[in-house]
N, C-alpha and C positions, 0 to 999 in steps of 0.2 A: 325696946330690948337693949340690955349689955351688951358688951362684951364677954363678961363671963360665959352670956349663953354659949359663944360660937365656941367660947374653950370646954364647957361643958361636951357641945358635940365632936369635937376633935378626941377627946375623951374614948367617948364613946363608939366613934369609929375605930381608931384606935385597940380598942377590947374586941372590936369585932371581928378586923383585921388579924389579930391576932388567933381569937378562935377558930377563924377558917384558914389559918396562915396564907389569905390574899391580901390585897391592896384595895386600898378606898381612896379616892380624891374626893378633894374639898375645894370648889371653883369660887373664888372671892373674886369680885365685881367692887371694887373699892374706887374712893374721891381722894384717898388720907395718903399721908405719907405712910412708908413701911415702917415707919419708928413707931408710928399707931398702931400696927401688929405683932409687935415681937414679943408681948406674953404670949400671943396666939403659937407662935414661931418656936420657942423656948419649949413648949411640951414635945417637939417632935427634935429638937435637937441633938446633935453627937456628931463626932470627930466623922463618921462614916456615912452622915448626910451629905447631900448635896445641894448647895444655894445656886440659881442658872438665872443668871442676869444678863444683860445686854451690856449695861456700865457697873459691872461689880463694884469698884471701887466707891460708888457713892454708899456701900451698904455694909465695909466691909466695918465700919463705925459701929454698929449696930451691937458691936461687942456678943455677936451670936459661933457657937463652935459648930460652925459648917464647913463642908469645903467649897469652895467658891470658885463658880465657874462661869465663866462666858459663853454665851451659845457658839461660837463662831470654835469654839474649840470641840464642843458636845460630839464629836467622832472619836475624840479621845475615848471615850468611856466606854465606845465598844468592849463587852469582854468583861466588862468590872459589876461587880453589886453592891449596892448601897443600901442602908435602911428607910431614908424618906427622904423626902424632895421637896425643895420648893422652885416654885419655876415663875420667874417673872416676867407675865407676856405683853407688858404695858408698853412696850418699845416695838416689840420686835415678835413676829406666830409663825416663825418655818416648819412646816409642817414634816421635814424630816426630823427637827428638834424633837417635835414631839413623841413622835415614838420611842427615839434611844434613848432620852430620858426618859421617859415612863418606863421603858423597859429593864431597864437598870437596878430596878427597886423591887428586894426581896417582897414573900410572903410575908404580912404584919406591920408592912409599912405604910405610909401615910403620906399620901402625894397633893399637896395645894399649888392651884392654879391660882397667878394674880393675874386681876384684867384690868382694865380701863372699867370706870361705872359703865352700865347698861345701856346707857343711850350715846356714849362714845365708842361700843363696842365692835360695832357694824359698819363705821364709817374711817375711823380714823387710818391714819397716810403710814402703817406698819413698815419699817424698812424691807421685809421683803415683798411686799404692795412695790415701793419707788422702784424698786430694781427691775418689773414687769411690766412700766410704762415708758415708753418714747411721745416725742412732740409733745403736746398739747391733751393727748388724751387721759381719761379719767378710770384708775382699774376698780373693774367689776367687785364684788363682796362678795360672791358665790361658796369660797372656801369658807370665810368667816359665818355665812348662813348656818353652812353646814357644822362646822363647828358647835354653835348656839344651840344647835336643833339635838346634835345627838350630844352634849352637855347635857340636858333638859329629859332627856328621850333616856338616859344612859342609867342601867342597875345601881353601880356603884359611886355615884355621885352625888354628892349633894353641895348644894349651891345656896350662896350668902352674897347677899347688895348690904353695902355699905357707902350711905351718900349723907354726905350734909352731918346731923348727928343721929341719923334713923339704921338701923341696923335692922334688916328681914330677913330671915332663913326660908331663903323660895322653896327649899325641894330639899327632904332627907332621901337619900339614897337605900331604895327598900332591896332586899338579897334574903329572901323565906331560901336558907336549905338546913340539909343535914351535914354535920363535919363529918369527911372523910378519913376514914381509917388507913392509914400505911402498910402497902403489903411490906411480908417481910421478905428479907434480898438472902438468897440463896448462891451459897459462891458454888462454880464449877469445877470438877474435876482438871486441875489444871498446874503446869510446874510452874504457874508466878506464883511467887509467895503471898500468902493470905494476907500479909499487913497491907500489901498494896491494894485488897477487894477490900478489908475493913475500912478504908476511904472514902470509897465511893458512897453514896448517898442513897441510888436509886440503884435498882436490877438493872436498867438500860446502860449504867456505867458498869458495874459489873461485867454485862453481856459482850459491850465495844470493846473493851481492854483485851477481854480472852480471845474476841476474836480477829482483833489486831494480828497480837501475838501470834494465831494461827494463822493470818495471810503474810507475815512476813516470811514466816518458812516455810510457804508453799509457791508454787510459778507464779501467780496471778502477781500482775504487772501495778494495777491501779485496785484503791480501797475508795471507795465515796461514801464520808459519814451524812447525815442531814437529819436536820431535826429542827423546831420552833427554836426561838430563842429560851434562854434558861433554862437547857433540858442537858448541859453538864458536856457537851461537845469540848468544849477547849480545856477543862479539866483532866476530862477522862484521854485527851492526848496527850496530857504533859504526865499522867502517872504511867500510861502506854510506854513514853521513853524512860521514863523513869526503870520500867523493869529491862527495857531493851538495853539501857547502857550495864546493869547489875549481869546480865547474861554476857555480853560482848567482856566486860571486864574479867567475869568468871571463865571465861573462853580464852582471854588475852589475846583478842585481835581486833584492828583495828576500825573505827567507822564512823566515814562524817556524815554529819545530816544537816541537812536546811530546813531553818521554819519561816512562812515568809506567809504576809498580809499586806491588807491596804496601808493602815499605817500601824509602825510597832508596835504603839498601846494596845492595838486590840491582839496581840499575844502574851500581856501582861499576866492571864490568867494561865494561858499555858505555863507559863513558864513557871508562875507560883507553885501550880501543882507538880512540876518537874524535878523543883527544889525540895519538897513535902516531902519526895517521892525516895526521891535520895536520900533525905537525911535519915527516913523511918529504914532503907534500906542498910543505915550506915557506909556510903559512899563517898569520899572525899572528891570533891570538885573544887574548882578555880572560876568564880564570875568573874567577868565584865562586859560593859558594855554589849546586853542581849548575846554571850556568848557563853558556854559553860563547858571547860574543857575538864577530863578527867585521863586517869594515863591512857586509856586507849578510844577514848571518844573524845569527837570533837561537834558542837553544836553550835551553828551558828544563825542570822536574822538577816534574811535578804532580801531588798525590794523586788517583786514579782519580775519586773523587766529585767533584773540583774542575775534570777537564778540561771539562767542559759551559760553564762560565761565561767562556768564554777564546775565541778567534779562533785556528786554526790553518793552517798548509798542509799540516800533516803531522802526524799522532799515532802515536806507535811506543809499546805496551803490552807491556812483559814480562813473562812469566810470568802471560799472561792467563789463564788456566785457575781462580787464586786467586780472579779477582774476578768477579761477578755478571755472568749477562748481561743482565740491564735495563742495566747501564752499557757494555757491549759494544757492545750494539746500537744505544744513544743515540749511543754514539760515531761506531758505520759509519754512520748517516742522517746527522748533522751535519756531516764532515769529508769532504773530497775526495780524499783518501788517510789509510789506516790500516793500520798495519803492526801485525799481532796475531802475538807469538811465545810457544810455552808448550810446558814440559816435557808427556811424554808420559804419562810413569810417574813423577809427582814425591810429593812433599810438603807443597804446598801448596793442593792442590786435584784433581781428576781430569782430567788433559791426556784422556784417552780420553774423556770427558765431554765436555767442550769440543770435540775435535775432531768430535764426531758431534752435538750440540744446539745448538753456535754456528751449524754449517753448517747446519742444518735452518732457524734462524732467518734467517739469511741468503738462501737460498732464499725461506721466504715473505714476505720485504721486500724480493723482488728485486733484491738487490744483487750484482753480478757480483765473486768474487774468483780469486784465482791462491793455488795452497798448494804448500807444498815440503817434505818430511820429511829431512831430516840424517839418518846414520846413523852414519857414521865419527867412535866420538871423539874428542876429542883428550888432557883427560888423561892415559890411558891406552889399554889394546890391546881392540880392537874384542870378543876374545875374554874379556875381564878375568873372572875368577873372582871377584872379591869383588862385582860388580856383580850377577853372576848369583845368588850368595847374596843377597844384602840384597833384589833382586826377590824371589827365593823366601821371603825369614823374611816381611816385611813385606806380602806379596800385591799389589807392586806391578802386574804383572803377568798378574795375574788376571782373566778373561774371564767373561762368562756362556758356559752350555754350550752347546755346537751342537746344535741342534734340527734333526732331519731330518722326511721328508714324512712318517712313521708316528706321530711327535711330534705333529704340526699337527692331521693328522688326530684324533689323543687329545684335541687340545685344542678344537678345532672342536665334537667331542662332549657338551665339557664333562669328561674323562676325566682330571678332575686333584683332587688332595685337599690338603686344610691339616694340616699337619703339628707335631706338637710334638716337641722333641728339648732335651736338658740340652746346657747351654755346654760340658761338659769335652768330652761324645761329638761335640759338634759339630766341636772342634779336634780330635778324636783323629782326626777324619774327612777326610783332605786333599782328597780328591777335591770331597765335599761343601762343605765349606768354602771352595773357590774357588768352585764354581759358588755360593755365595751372598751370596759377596762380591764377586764379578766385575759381579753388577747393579748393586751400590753406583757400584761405579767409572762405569759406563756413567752410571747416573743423577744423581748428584749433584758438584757442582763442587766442593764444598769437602770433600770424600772426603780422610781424612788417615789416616795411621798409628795416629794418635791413637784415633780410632774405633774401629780393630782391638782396642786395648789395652783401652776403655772397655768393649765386648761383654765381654772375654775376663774380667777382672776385675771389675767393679764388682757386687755381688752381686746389685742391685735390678733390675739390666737383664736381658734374657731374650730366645729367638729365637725365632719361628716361620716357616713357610716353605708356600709352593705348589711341588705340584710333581707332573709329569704322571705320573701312578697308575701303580705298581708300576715306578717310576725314581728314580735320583738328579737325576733333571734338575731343577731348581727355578727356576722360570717366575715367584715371586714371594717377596720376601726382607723380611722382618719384623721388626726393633732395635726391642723393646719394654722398658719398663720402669715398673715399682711406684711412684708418689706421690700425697702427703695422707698421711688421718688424722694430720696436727701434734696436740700433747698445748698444753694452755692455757698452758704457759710457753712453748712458742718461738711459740704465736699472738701473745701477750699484750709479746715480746721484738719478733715483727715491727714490730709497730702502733705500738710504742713508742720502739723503733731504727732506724726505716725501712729495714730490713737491703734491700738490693737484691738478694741474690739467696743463698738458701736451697740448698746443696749437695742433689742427688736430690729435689729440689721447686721443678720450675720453675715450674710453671703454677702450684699452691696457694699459691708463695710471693711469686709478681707478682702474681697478683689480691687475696691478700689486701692487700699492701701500697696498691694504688693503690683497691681498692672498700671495705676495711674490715668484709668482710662476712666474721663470722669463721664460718659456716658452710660456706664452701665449701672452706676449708684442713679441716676436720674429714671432708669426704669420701672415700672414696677412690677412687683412680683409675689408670688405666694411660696412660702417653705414650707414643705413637706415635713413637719419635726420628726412625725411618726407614722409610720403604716404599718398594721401587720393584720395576717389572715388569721382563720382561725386554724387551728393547728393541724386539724384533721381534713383540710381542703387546700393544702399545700398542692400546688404546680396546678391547679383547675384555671388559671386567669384569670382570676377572682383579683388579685390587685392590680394586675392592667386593665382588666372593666375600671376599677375604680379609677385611676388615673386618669381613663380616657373623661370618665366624667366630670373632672375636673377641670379640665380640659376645655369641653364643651360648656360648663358652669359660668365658667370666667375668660374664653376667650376675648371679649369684649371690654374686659376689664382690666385685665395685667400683660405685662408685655413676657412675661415668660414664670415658669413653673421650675424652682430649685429644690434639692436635698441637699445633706451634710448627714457623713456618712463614714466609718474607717471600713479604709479600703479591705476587700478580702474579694474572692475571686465570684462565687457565687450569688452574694451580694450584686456587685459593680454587671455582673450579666445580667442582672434582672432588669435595671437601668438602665444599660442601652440597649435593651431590647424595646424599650421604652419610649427611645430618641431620645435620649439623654445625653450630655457631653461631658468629661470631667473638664475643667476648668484651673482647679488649685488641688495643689498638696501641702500636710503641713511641713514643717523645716524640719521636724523629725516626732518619733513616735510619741502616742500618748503613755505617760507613765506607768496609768493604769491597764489601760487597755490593752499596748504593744503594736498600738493599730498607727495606722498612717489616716490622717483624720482629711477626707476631699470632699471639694465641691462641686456638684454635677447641677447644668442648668438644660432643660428644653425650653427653646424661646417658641415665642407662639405667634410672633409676626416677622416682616422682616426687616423692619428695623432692628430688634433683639437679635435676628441671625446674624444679622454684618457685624453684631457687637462682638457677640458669642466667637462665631468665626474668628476674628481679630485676636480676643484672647485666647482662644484653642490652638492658633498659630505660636503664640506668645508663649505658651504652656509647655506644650510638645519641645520646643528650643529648649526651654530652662530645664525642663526634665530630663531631656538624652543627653544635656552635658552635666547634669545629676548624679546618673544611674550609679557612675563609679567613683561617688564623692560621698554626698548627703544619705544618698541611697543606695547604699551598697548591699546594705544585707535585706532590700525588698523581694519580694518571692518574685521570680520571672513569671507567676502566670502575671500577676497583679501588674505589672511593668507591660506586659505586653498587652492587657485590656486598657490600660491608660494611652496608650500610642495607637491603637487598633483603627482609630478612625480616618479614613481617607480625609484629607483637606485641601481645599482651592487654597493657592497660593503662587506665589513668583518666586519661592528662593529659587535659588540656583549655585552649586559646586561653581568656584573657581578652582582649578584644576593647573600645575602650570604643566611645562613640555615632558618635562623628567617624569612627574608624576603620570602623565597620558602612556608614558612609556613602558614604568615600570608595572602599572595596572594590566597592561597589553600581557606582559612576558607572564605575568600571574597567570591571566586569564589561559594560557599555553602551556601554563606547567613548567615555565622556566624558572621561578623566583618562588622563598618558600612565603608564607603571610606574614613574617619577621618582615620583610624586606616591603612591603604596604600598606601598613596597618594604617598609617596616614590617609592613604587614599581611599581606601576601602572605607573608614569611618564616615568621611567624605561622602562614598556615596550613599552609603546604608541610612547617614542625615538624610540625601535627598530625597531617599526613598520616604521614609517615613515623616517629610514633609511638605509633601504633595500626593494628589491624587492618583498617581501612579500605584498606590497601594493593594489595588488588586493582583498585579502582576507574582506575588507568592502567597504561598500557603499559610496555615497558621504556626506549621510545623517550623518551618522555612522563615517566619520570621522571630520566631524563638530563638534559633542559630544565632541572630543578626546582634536581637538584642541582648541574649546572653553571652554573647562571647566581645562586641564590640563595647558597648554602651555598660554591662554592670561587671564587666570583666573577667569572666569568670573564665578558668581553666579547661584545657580540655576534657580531662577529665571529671571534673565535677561537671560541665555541664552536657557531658555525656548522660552522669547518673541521673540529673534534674530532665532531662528529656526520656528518661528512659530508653537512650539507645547506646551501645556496644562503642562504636566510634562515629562522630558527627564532624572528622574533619573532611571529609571526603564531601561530605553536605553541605559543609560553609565553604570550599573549594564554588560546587558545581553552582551554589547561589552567587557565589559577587559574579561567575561568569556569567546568568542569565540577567543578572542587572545591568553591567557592563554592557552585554549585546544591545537592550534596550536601549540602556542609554548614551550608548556614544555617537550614534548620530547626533545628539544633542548639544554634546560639550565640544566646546571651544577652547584653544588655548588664550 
């Protein structure tokens, strides 16, 4: 066989694509250089293609008119559409790449996969493979299987080997339907003007706009758009503003807004439509740099962590699902409109997440919102075959399982067991395999492709599962994995190269670096990366059964059980209820998240406890001479669950004469707390660096640490406590410490 054949079939994908306005891929399994492909490459060509290499520049020769991109950038393109794609996976198969680049590509386009031939396809050392093995060991191919299988298995694909001078077209890619007809879009009763509905594409853009417009001038606090990807979210917000600044200008008053994502590129599209929006409105505007000022609005682009510091009338958040909800939530309390929009089934975070634990957040902050789900894409055709593949390889998709009344009833009883099973049989197991990644999706927000790949591969990581006895159903889902016992050259390489972060040793490789203490990198241990129940068996103890069997699993084998974790209050309770300790914080928040990133260890003998101990002593220090430095604007609950734990130790208050004195006259009501703050710090340390900790409340030691340690005023941490006035409270607390402890101190 030619090569003409394989252009013949691109051809004819190509027409097909076209007819059903979806996408086709073409998996080439090649020996040749790419310079042996570019007639191939040359019929899907144009300025609005995309070339996704690992080393672009060795291709950019190739004299082809693509845009040319590195994987390692491919978050850019959030947001953006292309006509067709070539994707170079001979280097490099991150399984987040894959999605947003597939995803990127309208109806009609034409997506080719490059591989390694066929018999190097399975084995070869892909850079994100090296980055998921430590020591000596060798990673799994479990992703790559998977890949192979629903390559082969997939509607819209067809696949071509090219070796040696032999060319075989394994598999055309068969898709029997009928084309879908275009309902037609009916615009609403409404005072945006019609040019801005003759934009939109589909009725769901239509429908989001008007009813934008409608929740801005009504009370309702928060909007949540959501919808799959391609279905006109970031459009239909930027023609949204678009009518909002034509109104505000026609009103002559003023209004700024924030637009704010993971990174700016993926508001590229907003914003295009924002400018469409305007010019059809004829509105004079001023760009720069992601800002668009007109006489009475102003618009501007700001990192999620940075909109708290700013005054707005409007915060519109794309692709909320990516970022924390501590910064979510701070955002709907402070702002009087928030427009929160996020993929459902994305890449960047769990939109099914988001839309079921933002809303739960919302509820108990009582803030009233309106939500709309898009469904009609626009790329391409609502029925598109390659969307429905990439859901399937990738487990966009995937649910936890439904549980009926016979289930509940199992579990009520306690009628459920911890399970052990090997990664390959876990993937060989589709059924099982969604239902155990379908939790992931539900619980965690930053749920990525990536994840999937890391399980499936990386040898040190490993699964366990809950799940209601004699079923597949699994009620609780366990991403574990192997670190420690380091050898004295990479301790000895930490301590001396400050390496910040040890591949397959998080926790041995942060605490050694920042405590020094090279006994606890020699330990060994298992990381908890992920745990979550299943949504609807929340607070049953369903993840301390599983811990405890963990527990029980490997007592014999690791000297202690870690997480890594950003701190939040509800969270950090579950964990030491657990027996958990925290150990580290970071040196300041994550950018995305807003979260303070820690790490909690329960040791399981006692050697690990004199460890533990030792750096919990260590911790506790560095932290309450912290609170009102690095960490100043940490939430005092979170401040006070990281100090909560009583600890053996020998510090001890040195104290001199004056200071014994003027403590005394406090404790009598002679001096005001201007005149001790010294001392009182002093003791409120010793307090909360020994075992004396029982002797106050939880309320009582809120006082201690909100007013000494993070500094806060009396009146604000009045309001943070919920009470009226709290000086009278931190008066009668240093006196019941003082009574304690003065028999103890010496001058």
């Amino acid at each position: 066989m030619k090569l003409e054949e394989i252009k013949k079939l691109v051809l004819e994908l190509k027409n097909e694509a076209k007819k059903f306005n979806e996408r086709r891929i073409l998996a080439i399994f090649c020996d040749k250089d790419l310079n042996y492909l570019k007639e191939i490459f040359k019929i899907i060509e144009s300025k609005n293609s995309i070339f996704v290499s690992n080393e672009i520049s060795k291709f950019e020769n190739l004299n082809l008119n693509f845009y040319f991109l590195e994987f390692k950038d491919s978050r850019k393109i959030l947001g953006q559409t292309f006509d067709n794609a070539i994707i170079d996976f001979r280097e490099n198969i991150h399984p987040d790449d894959i999605g947003r680049i597939v995803d990127s590509i309208k109806g009609g386009g034409i997506i080719i996969f490059i591989f390694r031939k066929l018999n190097e396809f399975l084995d070869y050392q892909y850079k994100f493979k090296k980055l998921l093995v430590y020591s000596d060991q060798m990673p799994r191919n479990v992703f790559e299987i998977r890949f192979f299988k629903k390559l082969f298995e997939g509607k819209p694909i067809s696949i071509v080997t090219i070796e040696n001078e032999n060319i075989e077209i394994k598999k055309i890619g068969k898709v029997e339907k009928e084309k879908m007809e275009k309902e037609k879009i009916v615009f609403p009763k409404s005072k945006i003007p019609k040019i801005i509905f003759k934009i939109c594409k589909t009725q769901d853009q239509v429908n989001v706009i008007n009813l934008l417009d409608i929740f801005f001038e009504n009370d309702k606090k928060v909007f949540i758009l959501k919808a799959n990807r391609g279905r006109g979210k970031s459009s239909s917000l930027g023609l949204f503003l678009a009518n909002l600044i034509y109104k505000f200008e026609k009103r002559k008053f003023k209004i700024k807004i924030c637009i704010s994502s993971l990174e700016k590129e993926n508001v590229n599209t907003l914003y295009r439509f924002l400018e469409i929006g305007l010019n059809k409105l004829k509105i004079k505007y001023k760009k720069e740099n992601y800002k668009i000022i007109t006489n009475y609005c102003y618009i501007e682009y700001s990192e999620p962590i940075k909109i708290l510091e700013n005054k707005y009338d409007l915060v519109i958040i794309d692709e909320a699902a990516a970022i924390s909800a501590n910064i979510l939530i701070r955002v709907a309390k402070k702002f009087e409109k928030c427009i929160f929009s996020s993929t459902i089934h994305g890449y960047e975070g769990s939109g099914r997440s988001f839309e079921i634990k933002f809303k739960e957040f919302l509820r108990e902050e009582n803030i009233e919102f309106i939500e709309y789900e898009m469904k009609e894409p626009i790329r391409y055709s609502i029925d598109d075959e390659v969307e429905k593949w990439i859901f399937d390889f990738l487990l966009l998709d995937s649910e936890p399982c439904e549980l009926d009344k016979e289930d509940i009833m199992k579990i009520s009883r306690e009628e459920y067991e911890y399970s052990k099973i090997d990664i390959e049989k876990l993937f060989e197991d589709e059924e099982l395999l969604r239902n155990f990644f379908g939790i992931y999706v539900i619980a965690h927000y930053r749920n990525r492709p990536r994840d999937l790949g890391i399980l499936a591969d990386a040898p040190h990581h490993f699964a366990r599962f809950v799940n209601v006895k004699n079923t597949k159903k699994i009620i609780n889902s366990l991403h574990l994995s192997f670190e420690g016992n380091l050898n004295d050259d990479l301790i000895n390489y930490i301590l001396s190269k400050g390496a910040k972060e040890i591949f397959g040793n998080i926790i041995p490789g942060i605490l050694l670096r920042h405590y020094r203490e090279k006994e606890i990198a020699k330990l060994k241990g298992i990381r908890i990366v992920r745990i979550a129940t299943h949504p609807k068996l929340f607070s049953l103890g369903i993840g301390s059964y599983a811990i405890k069997k963990i527990e029980e699993e490997f007592e014999d084998k690791v000297d202690y059980i870690g997480t890594v974790f950003g701190i939040s209050p509800k969270l950090a309770k579950f964990w030491i209820k657990n027996g958990f300790v925290p150990l580290h914080i970071s040196s300041k928040r994550n950018e995305t998240s807003g979260e303070y990133s820690t790490i909690w260890i329960k040791p399981l003998n006692d050697k690990a406890k004199e460890i533990v101990e030792k750096i919990y002593f260590e911790f506790k220090q560095r932290l309450i001479a912290s609170l009102s430095d690095a960490y100043y604007d940490m939430e005092l609950e979170s401040a006070y669950i990281l100090l909560s734990k009583p600890i053996n130790s020998y510090y001890f208050p040195l104290l001199t004469k004056n200071q014994i004195e003027r403590i005394e006259a406090f404790s009598q009501d002679l001096l005001p707390y201007e005149s001790v703050t010294d001392v009182v710090k002093e003791i409120a340390k010793f307090y909360f660096l020994t075992n004396y900790q029982n002797l106050l409340n939880e309320f009582e030691q809120k006082v201690l640490i909100g007013k000494l340690f993070l500094g806060k005023g009396w009146k604000k941490l009045s309001l943070d406590l919920n009470k009226k006035n709290v000086t009278e409270d931190f008066r009668n607390i240093i006196k019941k410490l003082w009574n304690n402890f003065k028999p103890l101190i010496e001058v």
